[in-house]
C-alpha positions as CSV (number, residue, x, y, z in Angstrom):
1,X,-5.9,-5.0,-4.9
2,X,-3.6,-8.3,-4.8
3,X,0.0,-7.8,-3.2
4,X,1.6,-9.8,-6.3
5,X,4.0,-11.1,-3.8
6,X,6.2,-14.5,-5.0
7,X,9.3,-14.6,-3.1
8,X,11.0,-13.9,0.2
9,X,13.6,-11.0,0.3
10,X,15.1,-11.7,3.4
11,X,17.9,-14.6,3.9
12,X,17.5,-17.3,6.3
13,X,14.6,-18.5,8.1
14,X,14.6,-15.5,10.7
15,X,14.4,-13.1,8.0
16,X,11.7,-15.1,5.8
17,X,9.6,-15.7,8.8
18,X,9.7,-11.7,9.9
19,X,8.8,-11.2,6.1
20,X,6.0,-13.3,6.0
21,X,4.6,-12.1,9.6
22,X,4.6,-8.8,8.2
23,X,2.9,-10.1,5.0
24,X,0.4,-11.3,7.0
25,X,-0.5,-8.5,9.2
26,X,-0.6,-6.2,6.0
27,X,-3.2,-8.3,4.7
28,X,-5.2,-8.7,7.9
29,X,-5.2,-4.9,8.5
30,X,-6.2,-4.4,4.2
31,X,-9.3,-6.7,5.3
32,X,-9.9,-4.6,8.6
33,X,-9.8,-1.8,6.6
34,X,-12.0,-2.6,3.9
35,X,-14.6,-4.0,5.9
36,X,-14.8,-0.5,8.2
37,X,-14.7,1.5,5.3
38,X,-18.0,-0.4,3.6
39,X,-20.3,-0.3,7.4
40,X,-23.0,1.1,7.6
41,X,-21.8,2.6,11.1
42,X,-19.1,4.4,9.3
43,X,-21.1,5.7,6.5
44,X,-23.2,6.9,9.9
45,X,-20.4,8.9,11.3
46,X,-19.3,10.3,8.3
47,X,-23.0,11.6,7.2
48,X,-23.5,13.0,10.7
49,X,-20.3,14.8,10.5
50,X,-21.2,16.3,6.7
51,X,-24.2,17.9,8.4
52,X,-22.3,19.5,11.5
53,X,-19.6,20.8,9.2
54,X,-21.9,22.0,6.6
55,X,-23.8,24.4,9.3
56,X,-20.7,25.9,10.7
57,X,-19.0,26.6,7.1
């Protein structure tokens, strides 16, 4: 997914730099994310928690 993101909304540098902080920390956590979502410790978890749920329902 690509943020498609060309300009600043803010005014002034204060603003801009805020913006682009945030930017920044968006993108970080999207890579955090992504990477977590494709280990093979959480595809672990998830499996042993299919097999608890799926005796108790």
């Amino acid at each position: 997914m690509q943020d498609e993101w060309k300009q600043m909304h803010g005014r002034g540098m204060d603003n801009a730099s805020r913006e682009f902080k945030l930017h920044c920390v968006m993108h970080n956590i999207r890579k955090i994310v992504k990477v977590y979502f494709n280990s093979p410790s959480y595809h672990e978890t998830v499996h042993q928690k299919e097999q608890l749920y799926k005796d108790t329902g």
